[in-house]
N, C-alpha and C positions, 0 to 999 in steps of 0.2 A: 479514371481507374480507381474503382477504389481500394482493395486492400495487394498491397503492392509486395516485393521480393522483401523475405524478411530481415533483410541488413537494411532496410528504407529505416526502418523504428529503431536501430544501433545507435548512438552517438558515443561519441568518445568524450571524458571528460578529463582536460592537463590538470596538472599538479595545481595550479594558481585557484583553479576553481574548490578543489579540497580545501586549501590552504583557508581561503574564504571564510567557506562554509564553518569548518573546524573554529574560528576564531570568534565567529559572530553568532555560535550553539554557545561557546565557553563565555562569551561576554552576557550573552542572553540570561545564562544562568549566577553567572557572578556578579552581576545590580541587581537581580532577583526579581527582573520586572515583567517578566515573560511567563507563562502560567508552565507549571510543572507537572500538569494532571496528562494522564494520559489516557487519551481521548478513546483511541481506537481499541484498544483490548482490555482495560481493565478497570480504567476510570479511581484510580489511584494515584498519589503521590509516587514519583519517580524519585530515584538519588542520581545522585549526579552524573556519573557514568550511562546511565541508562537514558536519561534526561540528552545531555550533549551528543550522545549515538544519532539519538532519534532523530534530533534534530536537526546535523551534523547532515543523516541522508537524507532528510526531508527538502532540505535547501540542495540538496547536491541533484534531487530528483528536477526540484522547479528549475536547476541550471541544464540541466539534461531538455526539459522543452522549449525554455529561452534559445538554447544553439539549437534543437529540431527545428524551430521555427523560423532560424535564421539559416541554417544550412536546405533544408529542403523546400522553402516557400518564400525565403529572401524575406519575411518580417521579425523587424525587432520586436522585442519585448523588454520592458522592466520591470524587473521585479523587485519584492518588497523585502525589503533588508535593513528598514527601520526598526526601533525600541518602542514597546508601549508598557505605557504604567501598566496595565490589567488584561488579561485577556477577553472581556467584552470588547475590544477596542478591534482586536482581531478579529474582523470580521468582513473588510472589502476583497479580500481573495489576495490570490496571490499574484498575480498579474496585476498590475494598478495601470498599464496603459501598454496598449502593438501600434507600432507605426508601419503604416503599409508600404508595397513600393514605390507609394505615389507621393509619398510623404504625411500621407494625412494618420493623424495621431488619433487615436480610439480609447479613450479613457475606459476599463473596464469594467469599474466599481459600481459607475452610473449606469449601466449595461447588463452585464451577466457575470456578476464574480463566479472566479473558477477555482477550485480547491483541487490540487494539485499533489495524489496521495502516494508517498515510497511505497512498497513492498521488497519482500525479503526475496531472495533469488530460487526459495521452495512452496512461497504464498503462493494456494489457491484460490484465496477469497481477498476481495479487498474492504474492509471491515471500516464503517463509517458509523460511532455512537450516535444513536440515536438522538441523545440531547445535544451532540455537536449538530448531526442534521436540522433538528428544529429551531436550534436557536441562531444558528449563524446560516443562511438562506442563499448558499451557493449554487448558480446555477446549471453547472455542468461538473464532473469530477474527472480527471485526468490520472488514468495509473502507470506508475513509472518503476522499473525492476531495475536496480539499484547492485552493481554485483562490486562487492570489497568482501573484504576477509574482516570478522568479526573482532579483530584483535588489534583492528587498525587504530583504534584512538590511544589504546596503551601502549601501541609500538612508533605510535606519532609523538608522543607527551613526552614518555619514557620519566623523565623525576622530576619535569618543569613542574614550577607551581602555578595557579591558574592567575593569579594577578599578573606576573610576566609575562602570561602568554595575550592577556587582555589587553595589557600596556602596548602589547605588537601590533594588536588591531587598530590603537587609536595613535602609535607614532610609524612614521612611512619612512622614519629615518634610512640611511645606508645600514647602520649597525642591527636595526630591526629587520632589514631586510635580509642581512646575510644572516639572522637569527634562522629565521626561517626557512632560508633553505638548510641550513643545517639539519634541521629538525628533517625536511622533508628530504632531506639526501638519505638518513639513518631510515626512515621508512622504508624507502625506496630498497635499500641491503637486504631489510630484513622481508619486503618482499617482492622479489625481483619479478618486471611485468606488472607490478601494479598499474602503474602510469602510461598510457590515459585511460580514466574508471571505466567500464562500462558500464553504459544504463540502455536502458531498452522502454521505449515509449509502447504500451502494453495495450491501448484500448482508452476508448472515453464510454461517460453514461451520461445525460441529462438528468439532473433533478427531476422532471414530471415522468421522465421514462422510467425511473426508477421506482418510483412510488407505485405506474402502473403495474410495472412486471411483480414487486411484491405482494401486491394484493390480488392479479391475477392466478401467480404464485403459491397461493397463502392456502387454500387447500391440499395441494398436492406436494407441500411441505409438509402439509399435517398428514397426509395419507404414508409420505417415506419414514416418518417417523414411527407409525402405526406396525409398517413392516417391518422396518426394522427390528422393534422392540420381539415382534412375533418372529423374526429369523434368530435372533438369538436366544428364547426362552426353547427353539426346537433344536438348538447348538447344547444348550443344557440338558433337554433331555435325552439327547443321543448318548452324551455322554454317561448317562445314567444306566442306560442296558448293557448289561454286563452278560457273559457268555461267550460260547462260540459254537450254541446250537442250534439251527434250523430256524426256531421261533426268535433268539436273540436274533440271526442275519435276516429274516423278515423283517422284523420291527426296525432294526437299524436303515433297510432300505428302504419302510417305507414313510421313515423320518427325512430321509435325504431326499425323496420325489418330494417329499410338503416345501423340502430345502428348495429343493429347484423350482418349486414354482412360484415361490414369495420371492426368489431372487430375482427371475425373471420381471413378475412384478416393477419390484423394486428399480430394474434398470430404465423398463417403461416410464418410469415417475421420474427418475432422475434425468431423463435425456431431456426433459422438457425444464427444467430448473436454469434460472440464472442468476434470478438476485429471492434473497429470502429473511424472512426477518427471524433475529434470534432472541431468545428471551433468557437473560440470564438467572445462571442455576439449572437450567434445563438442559436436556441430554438434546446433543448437535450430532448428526450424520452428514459424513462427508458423501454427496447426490457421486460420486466417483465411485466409491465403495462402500454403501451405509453397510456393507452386512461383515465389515471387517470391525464394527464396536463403532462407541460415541469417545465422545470429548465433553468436559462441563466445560462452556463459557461465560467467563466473569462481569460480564458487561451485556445490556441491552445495546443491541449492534444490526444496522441493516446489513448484509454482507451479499454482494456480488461475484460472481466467479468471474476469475480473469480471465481466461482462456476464452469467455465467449462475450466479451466486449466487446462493442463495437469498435473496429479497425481502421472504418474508413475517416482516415485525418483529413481528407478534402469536404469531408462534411463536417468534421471537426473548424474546419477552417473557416465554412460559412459561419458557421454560430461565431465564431470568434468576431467574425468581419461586420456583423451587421452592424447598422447604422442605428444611433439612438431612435428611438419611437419616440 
């Protein structure tokens, strides 16, 4: 079967797994040994709240397909929750080995590293920078819809400062540990129903499928943009005819039939769209609704839509499973 009832891609994620996650984003950033650039939208220096967000769902998304992978297909997975000096070093994936039900253990890294990308719970694209694509040679991307309330790390923290909350991660004591639920009891008040997160396993791409559908793509990305820019210089002229006489409601309607048939167009080109490459500084249409305006994007970004990834995790499954070559 492949694409199955859609509570199959729900998991539920407990408190312990936030709790994790939250400690080893704040430890990551307070040795300073983890890279702070931000890959996918802007390719800029983060501060520290935006920095520990990110990475805080980023981990909580790879714990969301460690339990898929264990709740729906009975293999484990471990994932990577080591420190590196430098972010060149980040680069074997996020899975570093699945053990099957058979017991046999599948190193990943030596195989098909997998890059394992959060989105936000309104993302329609999942946006992969381009120099992250070339430089670090993952072979499959996994997207994962991550649902918390944006306000969860300030209502998690509250006035701790970040070296006691680090000291937590590296002591298991009793006294550390009833820290901690403390901390995550006070979240929990301020939002009731948090607990357990939901994430939702959204779709996979392969690396060479990817690169395909962009360059096959790669014109009728340029054609939506052509339209688009042509449905809204006829959005400006309409509104330029002023009146309410005979010739003015001519002219107004027969700007709206030119409206209609560039739109039309336009849905044409975009039904056919999945992944598209964006070049930043340049005006982006969303292939949904280009003729509602653009967006400027800050970064050179391959970008995928999520809604039309592939679904089927039993063929996710094989790529996972194969045997070294």
């Amino acid at each position: 079967m492949s694409v199955k009832d859609p509570l199959f891609y729900i998991i539920s994620l407990p408190e312990e797994d936030y709790v994790q996650c939250v400690l080893f984003a704040l430890a990551s950033y307070y040795n300073n040994i983890q890279t702070t650039m931000d890959f996918a939208s802007t390719g800029v220096k983060r501060d520290v709240g935006d920095y520990v967000n990110d990475i805080t769902i980023g981990k909580l998304a790879e714990m969301a397909v460690k339990r898929f992978l264990h709740t729906r297909y009975k293999i484990e997975a471990d994932l990577d929750f080591d420190f590196y000096e430098d972010a060149s070093q980040i680069d074997d994936g996020d899975i570093r080995w699945i053990k099957t039900k058979d017991g046999q253990k599948i190193c990943r890294p030596q195989l098909h590293p997998v890059d394992i990308k959060s989105t936000k719970g309104t993302s329609k694209w999942l946006l992969i920078r381009k120099e992250e694509f070339e430089n670090r040679r993952y072979d499959m991307y996994i997207s994962v819809k991550v649902s918390i309330p944006e306000s969860h790390l300030v209502d998690f923290l509250g006035g701790e400062k970040i070296d006691v909350m680090v000291a937590s991660l590296k002591d298991n004591s009793e006294l550390s540990k009833k820290h901690m639920e403390m901390l995550t009891a006070n979240l929990k008040r301020k939002h009731e129903g948090l607990f357990p997160i939901k994430a939702e396993v959204m779709g996979w791409i392969a690396r060479d499928e990817l690169i395909e559908k962009v360059e096959k793509q790669r014109n009728s990305h340029a054609e939506l943009k052509t339209l688009a820019l042509e449905y809204n210089a006829l959005k400006d002229e309409k509104r330029k005819i002023k009146g309410t006489d005979k010739q003015a409601k001519a002219e107004r309607r027969a700007v709206q039939a030119k409206q209609v048939e560039i739109r039309n167009k336009m849905d044409k080109t975009a039904s056919g769209l999945s992944a598209v490459e964006f070049i930043r500084g340049e005006e982006v249409f969303d292939p949904d609704s280009p003729h509602n305006g653009s967006f400027a994007i800050k970064a050179n970004n391959y970008g995928v839509m999520i809604y039309k990834m592939n679904r089927n995790t039993d063929s996710l499954m094989e790529e996972l499973l194969k045997p070294a070559s």
